[in-house]
mmCIF file of the N, C-alpha and C atoms, coordinates in Angstrom:
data_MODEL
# 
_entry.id   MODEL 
# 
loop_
_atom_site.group_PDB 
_atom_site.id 
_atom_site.type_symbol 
_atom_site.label_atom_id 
_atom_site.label_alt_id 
_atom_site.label_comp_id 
_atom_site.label_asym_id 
_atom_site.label_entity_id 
_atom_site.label_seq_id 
_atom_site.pdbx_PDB_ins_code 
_atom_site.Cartn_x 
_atom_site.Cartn_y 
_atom_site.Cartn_z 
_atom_site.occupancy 
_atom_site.B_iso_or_equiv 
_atom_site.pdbx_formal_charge 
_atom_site.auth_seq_id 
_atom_site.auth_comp_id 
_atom_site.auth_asym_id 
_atom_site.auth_atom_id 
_atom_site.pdbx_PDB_model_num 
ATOM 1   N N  . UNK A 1 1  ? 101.137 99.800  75.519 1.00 0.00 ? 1  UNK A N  1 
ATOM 2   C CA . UNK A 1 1  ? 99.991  100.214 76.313 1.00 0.00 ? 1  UNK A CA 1 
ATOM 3   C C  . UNK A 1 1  ? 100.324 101.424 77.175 1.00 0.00 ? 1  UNK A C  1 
ATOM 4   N N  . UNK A 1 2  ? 101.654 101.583 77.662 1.00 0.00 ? 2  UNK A N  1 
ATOM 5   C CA . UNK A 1 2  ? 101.833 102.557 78.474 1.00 0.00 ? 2  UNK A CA 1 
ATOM 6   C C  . UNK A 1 2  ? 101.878 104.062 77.697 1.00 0.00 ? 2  UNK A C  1 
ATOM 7   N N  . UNK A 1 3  ? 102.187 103.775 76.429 1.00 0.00 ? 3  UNK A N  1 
ATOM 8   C CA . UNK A 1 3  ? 102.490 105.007 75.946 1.00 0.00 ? 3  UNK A CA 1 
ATOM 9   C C  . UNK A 1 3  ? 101.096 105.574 75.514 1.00 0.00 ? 3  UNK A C  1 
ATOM 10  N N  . UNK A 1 4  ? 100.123 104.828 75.296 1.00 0.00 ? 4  UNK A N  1 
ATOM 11  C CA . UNK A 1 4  ? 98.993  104.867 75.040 1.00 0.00 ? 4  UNK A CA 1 
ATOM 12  C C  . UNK A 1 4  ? 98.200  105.994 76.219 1.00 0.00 ? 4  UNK A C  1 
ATOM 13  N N  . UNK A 1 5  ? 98.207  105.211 77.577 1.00 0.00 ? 5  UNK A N  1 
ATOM 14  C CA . UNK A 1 5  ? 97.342  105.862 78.395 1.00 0.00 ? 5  UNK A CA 1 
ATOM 15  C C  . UNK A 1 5  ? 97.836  106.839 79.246 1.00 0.00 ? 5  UNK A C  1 
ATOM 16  N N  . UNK A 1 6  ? 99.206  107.143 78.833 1.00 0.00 ? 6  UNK A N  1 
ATOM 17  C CA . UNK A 1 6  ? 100.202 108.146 79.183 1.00 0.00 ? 6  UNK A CA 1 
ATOM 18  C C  . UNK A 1 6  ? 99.461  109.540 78.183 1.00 0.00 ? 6  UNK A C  1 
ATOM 19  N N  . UNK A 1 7  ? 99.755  108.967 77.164 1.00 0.00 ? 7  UNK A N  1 
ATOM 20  C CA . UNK A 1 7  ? 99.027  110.369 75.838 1.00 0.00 ? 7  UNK A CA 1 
ATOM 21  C C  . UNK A 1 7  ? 97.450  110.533 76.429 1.00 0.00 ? 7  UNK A C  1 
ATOM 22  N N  . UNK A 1 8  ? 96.651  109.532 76.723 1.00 0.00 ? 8  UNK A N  1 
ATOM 23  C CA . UNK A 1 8  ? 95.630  109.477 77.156 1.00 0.00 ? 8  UNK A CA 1 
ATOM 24  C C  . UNK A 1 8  ? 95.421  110.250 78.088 1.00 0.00 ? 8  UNK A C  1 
ATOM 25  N N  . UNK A 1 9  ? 95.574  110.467 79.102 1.00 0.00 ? 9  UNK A N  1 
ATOM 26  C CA . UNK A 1 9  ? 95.727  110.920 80.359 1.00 0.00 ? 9  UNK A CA 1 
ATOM 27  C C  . UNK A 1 9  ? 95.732  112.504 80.036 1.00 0.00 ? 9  UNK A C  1 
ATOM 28  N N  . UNK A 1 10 ? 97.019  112.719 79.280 1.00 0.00 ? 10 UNK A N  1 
ATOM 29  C CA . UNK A 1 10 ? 97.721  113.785 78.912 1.00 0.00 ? 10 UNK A CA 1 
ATOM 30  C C  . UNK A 1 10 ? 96.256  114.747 78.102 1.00 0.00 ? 10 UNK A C  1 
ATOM 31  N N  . UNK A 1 11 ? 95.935  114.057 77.406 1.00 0.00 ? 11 UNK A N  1 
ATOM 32  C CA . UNK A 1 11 ? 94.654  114.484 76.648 1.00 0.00 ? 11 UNK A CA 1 
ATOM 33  C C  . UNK A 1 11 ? 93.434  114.970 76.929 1.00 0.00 ? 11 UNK A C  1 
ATOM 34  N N  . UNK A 1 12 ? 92.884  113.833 78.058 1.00 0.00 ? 12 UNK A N  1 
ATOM 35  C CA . UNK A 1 12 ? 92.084  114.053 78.667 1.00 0.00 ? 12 UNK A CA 1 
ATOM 36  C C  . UNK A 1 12 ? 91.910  115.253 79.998 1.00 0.00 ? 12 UNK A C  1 
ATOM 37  N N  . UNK A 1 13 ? 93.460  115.652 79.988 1.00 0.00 ? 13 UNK A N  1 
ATOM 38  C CA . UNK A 1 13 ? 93.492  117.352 81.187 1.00 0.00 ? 13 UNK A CA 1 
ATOM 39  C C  . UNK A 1 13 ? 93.895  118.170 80.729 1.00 0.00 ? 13 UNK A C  1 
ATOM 40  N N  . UNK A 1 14 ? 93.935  117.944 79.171 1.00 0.00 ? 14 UNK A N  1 
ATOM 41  C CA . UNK A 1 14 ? 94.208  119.227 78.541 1.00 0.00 ? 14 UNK A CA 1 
ATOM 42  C C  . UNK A 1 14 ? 95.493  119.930 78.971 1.00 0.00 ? 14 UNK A C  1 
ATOM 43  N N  . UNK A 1 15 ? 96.523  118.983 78.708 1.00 0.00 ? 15 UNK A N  1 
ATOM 44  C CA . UNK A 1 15 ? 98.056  119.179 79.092 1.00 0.00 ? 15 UNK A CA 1 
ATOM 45  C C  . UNK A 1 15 ? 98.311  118.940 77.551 1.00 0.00 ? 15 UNK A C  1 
ATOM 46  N N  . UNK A 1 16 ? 99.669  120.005 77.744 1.00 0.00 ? 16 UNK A N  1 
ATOM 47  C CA . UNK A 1 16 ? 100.395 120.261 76.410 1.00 0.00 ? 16 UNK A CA 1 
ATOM 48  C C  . UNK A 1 16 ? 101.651 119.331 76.770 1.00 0.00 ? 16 UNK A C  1 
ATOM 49  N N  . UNK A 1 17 ? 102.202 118.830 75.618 1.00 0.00 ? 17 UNK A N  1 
ATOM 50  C CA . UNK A 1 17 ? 103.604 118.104 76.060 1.00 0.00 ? 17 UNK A CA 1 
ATOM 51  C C  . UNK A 1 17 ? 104.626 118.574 76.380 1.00 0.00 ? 17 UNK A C  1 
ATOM 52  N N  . UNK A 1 18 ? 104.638 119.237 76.548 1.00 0.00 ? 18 UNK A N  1 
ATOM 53  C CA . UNK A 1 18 ? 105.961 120.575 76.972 1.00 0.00 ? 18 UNK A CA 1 
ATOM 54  C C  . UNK A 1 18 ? 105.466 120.721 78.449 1.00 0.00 ? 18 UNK A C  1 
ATOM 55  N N  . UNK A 1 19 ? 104.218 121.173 79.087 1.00 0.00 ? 19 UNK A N  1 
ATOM 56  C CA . UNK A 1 19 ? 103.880 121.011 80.440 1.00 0.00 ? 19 UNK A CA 1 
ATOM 57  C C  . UNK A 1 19 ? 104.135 119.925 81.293 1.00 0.00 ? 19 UNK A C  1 
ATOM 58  N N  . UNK A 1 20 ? 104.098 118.059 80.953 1.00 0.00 ? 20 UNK A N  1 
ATOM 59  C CA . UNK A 1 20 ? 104.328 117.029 81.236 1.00 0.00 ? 20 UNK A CA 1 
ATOM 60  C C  . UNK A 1 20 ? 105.875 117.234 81.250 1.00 0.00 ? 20 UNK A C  1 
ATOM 61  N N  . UNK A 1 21 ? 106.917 117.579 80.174 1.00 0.00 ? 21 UNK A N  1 
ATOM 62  C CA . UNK A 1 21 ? 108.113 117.309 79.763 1.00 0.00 ? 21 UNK A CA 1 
ATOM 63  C C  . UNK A 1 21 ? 108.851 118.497 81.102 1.00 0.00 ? 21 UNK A C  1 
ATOM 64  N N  . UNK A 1 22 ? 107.947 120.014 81.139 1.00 0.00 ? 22 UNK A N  1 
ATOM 65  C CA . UNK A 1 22 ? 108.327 120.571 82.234 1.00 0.00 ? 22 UNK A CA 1 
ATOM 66  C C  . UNK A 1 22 ? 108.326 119.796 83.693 1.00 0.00 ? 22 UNK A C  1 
ATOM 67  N N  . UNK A 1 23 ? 107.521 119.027 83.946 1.00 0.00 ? 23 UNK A N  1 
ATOM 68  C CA . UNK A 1 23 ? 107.039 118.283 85.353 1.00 0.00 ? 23 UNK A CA 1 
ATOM 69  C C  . UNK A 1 23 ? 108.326 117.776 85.533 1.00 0.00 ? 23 UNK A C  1 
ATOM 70  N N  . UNK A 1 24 ? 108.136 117.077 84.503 1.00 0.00 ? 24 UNK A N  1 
ATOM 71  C CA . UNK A 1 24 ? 109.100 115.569 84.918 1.00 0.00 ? 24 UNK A CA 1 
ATOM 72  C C  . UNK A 1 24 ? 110.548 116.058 84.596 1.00 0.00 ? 24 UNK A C  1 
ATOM 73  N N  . UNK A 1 25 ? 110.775 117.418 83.831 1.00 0.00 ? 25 UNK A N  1 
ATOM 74  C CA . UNK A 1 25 ? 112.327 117.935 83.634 1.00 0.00 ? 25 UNK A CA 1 
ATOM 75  C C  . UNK A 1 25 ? 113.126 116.959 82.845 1.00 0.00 ? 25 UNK A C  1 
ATOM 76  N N  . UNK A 1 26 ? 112.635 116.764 81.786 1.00 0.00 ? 26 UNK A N  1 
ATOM 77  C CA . UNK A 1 26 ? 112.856 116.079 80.882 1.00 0.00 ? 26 UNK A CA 1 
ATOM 78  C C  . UNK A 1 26 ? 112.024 117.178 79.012 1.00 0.00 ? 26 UNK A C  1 
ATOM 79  N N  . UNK A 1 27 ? 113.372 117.049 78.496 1.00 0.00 ? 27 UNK A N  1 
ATOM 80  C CA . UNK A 1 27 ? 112.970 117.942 76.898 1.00 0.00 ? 27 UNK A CA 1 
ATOM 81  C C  . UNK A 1 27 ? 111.364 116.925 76.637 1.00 0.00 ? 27 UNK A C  1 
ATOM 82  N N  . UNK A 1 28 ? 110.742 118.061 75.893 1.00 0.00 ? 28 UNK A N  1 
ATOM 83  C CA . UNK A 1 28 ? 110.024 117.660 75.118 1.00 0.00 ? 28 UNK A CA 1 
ATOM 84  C C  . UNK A 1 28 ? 109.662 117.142 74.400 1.00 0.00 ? 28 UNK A C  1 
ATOM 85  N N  . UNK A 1 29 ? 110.920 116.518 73.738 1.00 0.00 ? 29 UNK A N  1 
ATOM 86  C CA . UNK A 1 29 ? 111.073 115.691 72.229 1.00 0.00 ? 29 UNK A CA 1 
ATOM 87  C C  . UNK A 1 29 ? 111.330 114.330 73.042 1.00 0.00 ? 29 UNK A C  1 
ATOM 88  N N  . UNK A 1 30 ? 111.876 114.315 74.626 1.00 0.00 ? 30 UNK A N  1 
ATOM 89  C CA . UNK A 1 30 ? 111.821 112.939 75.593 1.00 0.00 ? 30 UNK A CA 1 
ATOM 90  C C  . UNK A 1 30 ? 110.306 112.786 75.240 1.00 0.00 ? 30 UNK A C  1 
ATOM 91  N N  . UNK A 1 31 ? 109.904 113.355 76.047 1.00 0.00 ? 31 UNK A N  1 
ATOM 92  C CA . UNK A 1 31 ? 108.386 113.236 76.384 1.00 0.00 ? 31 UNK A CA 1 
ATOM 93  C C  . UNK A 1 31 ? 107.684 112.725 75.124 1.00 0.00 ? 31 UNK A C  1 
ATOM 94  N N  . UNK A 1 32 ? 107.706 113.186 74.064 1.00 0.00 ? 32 UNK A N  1 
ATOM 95  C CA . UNK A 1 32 ? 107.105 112.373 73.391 1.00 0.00 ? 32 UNK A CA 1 
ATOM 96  C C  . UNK A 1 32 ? 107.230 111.355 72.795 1.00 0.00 ? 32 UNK A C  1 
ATOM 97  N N  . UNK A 1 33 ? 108.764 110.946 72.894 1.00 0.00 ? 33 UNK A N  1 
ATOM 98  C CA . UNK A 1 33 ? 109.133 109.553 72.443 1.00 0.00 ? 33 UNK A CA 1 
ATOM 99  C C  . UNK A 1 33 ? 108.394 108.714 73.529 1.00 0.00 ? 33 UNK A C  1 
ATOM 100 N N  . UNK A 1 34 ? 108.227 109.174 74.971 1.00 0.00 ? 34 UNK A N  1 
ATOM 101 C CA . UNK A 1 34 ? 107.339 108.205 75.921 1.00 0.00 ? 34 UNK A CA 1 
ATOM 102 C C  . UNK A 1 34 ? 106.256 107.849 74.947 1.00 0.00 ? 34 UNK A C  1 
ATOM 103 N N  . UNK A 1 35 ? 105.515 108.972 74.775 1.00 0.00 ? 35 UNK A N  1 
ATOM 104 C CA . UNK A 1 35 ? 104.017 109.164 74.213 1.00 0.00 ? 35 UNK A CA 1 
ATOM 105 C C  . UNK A 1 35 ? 103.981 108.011 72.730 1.00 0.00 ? 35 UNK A C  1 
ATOM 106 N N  . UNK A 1 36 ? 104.948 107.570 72.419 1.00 0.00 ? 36 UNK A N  1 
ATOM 107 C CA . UNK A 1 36 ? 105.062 107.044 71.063 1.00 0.00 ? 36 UNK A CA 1 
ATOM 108 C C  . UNK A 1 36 ? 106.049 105.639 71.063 1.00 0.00 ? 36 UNK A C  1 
ATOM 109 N N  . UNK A 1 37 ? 106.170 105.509 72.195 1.00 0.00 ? 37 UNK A N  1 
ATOM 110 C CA . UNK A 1 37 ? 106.635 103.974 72.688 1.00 0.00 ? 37 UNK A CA 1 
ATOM 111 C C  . UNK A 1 37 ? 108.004 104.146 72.259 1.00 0.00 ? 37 UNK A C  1 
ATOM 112 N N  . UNK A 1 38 ? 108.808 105.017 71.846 1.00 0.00 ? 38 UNK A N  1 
ATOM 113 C CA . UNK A 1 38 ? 110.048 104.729 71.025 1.00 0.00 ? 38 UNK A CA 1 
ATOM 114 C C  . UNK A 1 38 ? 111.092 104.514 72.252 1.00 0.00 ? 38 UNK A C  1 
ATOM 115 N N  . UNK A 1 39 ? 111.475 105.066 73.340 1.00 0.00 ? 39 UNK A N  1 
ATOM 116 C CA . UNK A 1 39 ? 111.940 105.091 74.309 1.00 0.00 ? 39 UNK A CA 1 
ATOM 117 C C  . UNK A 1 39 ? 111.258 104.384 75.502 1.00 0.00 ? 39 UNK A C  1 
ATOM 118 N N  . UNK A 1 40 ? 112.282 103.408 76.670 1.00 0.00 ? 40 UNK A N  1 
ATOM 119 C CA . UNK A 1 40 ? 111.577 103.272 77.470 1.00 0.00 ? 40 UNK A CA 1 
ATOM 120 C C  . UNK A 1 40 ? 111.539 104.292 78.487 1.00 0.00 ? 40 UNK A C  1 
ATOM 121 N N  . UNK A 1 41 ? 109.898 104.272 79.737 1.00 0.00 ? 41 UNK A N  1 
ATOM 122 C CA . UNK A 1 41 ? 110.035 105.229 80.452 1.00 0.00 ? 41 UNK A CA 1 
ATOM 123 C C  . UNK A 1 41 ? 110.852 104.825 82.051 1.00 0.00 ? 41 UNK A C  1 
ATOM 124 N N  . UNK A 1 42 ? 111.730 105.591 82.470 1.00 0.00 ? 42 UNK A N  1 
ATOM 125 C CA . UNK A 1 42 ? 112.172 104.982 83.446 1.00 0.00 ? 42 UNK A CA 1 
ATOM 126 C C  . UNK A 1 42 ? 111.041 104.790 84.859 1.00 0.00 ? 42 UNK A C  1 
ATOM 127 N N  . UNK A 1 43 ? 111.131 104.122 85.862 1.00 0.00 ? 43 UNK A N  1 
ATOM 128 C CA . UNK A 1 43 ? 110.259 104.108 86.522 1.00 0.00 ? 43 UNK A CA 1 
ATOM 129 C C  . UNK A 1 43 ? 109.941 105.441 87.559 1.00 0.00 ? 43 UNK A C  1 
ATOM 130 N N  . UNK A 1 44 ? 110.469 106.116 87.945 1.00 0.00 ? 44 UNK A N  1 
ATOM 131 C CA . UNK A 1 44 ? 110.864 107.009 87.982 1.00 0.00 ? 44 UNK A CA 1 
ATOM 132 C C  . UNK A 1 44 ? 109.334 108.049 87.828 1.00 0.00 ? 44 UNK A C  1 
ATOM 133 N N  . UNK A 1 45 ? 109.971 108.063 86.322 1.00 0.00 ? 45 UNK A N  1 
ATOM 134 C CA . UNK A 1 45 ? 109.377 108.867 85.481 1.00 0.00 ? 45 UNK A CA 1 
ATOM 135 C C  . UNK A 1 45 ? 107.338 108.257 85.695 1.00 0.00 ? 45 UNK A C  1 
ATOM 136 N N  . UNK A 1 46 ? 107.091 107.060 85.680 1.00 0.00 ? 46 UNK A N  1 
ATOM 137 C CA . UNK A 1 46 ? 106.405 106.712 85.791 1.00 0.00 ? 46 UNK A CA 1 
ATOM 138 C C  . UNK A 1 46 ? 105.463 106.903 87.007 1.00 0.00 ? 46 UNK A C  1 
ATOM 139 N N  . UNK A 1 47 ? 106.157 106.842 88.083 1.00 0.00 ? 47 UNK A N  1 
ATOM 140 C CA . UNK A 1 47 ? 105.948 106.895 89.449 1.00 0.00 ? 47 UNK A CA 1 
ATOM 141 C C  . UNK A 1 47 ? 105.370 108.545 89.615 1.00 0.00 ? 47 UNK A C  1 
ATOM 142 N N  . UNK A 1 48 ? 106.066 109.380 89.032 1.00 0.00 ? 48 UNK A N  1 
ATOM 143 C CA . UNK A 1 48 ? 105.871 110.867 88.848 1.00 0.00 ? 48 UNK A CA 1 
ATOM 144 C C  . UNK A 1 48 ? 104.592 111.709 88.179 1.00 0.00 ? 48 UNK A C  1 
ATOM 145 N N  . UNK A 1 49 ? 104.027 110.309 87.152 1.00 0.00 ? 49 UNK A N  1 
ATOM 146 C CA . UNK A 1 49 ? 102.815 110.660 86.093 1.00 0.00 ? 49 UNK A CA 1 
ATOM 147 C C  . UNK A 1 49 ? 101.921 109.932 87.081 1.00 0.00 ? 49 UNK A C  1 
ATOM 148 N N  . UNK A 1 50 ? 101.881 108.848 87.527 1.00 0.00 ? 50 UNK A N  1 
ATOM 149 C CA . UNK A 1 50 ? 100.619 108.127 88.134 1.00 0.00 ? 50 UNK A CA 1 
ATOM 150 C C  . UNK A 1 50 ? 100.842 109.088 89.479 1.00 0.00 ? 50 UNK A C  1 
ATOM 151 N N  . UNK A 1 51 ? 101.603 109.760 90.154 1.00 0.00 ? 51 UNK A N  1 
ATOM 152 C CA . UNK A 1 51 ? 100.917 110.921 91.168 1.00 0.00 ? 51 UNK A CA 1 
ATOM 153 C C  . UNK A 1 51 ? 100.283 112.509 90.527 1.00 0.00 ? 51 UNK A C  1 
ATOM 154 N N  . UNK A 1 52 ? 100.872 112.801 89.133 1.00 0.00 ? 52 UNK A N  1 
ATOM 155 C CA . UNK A 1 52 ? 100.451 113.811 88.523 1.00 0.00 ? 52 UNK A CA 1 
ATOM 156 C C  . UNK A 1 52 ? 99.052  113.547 88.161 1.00 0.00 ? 52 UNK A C  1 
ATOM 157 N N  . UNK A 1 53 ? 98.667  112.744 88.119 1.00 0.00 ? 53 UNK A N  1 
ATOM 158 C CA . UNK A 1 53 ? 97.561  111.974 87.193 1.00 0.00 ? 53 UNK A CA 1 
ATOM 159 C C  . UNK A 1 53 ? 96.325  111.549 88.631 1.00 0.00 ? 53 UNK A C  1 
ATOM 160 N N  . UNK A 1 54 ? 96.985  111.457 89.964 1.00 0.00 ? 54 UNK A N  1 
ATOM 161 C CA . UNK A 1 54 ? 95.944  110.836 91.071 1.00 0.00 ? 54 UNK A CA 1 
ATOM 162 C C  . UNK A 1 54 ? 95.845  109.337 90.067 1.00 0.00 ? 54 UNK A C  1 
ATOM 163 N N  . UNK A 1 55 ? 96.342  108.782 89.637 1.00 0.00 ? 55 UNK A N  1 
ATOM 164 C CA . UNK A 1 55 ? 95.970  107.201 89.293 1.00 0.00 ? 55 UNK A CA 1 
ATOM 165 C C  . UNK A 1 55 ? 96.788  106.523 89.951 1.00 0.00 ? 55 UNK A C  1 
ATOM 166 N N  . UNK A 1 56 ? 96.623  105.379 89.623 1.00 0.00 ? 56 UNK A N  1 
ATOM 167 C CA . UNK A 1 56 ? 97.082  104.013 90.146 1.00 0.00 ? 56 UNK A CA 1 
ATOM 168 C C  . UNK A 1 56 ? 98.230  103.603 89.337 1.00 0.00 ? 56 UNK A C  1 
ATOM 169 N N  . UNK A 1 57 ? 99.479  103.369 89.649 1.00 0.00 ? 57 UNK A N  1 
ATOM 170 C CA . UNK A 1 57 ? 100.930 102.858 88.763 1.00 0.00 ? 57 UNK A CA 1 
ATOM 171 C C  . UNK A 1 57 ? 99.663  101.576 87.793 1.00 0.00 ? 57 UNK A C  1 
ATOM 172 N N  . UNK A 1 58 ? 99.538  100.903 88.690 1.00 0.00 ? 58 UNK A N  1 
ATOM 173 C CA . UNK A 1 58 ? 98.667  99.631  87.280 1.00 0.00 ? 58 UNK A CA 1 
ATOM 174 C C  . UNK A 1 58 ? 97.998  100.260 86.381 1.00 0.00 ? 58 UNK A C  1 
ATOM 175 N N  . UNK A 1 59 ? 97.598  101.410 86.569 1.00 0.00 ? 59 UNK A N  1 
ATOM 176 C CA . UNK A 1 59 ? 96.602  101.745 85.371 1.00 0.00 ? 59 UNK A CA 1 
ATOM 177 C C  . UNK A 1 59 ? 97.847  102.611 84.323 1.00 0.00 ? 59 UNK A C  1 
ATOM 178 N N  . UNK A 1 60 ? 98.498  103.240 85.139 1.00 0.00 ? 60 UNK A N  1 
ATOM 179 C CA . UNK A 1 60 ? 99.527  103.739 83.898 1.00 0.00 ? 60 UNK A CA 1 
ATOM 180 C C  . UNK A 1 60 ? 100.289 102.517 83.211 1.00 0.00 ? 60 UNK A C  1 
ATOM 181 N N  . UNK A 1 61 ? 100.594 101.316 83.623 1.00 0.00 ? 61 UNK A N  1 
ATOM 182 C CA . UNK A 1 61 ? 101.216 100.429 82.611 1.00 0.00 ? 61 UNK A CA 1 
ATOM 183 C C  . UNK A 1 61 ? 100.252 99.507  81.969 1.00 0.00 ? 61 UNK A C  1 
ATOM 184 N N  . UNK A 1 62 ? 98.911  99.685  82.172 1.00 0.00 ? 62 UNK A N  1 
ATOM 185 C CA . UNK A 1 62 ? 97.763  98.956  81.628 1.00 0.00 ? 62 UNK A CA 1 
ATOM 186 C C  . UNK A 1 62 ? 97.918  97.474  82.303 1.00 0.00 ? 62 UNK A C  1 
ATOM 187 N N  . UNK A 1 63 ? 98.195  97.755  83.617 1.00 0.00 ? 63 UNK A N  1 
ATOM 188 C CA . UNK A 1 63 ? 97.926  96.235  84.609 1.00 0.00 ? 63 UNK A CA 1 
ATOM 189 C C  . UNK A 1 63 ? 96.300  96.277  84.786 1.00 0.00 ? 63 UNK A C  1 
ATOM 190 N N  . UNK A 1 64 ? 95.652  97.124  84.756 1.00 0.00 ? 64 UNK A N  1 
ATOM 191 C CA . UNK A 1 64 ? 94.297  97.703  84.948 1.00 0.00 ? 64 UNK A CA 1 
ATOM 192 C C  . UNK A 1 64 ? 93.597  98.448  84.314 1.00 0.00 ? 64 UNK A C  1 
ATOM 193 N N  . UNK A 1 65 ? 92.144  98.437  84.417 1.00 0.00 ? 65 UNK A N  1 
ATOM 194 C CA . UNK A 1 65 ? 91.274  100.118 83.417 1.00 0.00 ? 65 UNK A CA 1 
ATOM 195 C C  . UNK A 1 65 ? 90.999  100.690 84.712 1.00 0.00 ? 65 UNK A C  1 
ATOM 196 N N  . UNK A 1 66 ? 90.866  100.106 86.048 1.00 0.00 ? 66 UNK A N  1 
ATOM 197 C CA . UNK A 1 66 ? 90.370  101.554 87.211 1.00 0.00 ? 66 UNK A CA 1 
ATOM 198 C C  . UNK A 1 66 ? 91.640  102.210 86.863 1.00 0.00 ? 66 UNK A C  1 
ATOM 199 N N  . UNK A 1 67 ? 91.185  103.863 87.191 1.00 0.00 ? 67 UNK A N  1 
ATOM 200 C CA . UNK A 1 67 ? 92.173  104.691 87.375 1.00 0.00 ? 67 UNK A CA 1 
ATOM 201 C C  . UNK A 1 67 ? 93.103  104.489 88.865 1.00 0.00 ? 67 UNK A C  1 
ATOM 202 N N  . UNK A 1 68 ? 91.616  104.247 89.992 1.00 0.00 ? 68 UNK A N  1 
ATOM 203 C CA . UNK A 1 68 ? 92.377  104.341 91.131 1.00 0.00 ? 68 UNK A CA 1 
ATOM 204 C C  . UNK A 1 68 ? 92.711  103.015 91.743 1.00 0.00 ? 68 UNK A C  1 
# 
């Protein structure tokens, strides 16, 4: 689910994965193993997208559908 509304997110602001992978300073080919569940994301990393994003940490791990 996380990798889901992570790409989601990503999609919906018209962010390239290389822009996300710049944020968080992490390669690109990281970033999309997030996007594709293959890797876990550290929390961290997580904590960094739900403030990039203005959402709620629950909604980035699908504890929730509000954003906020």
């Amino acid at each position: 689910m996380v990798f889901e509304n992570i790409r989601n997110l990503r999609e919906d602001n018209d962010k390239k994965q290389q822009e996300l992978a710049d944020y968080l300073n992490v390669k690109q080919t990281t970033y999309s193993k997030y996007e594709l569940g293959k890797i876990n994301i550290p929390i961290e990393v997580l904590i960094k997208l739900a403030d990039y994003y203005s959402v709620s940490l629950d909604y980035i791990v699908g504890r929730t559908t509000k954003k906020n």
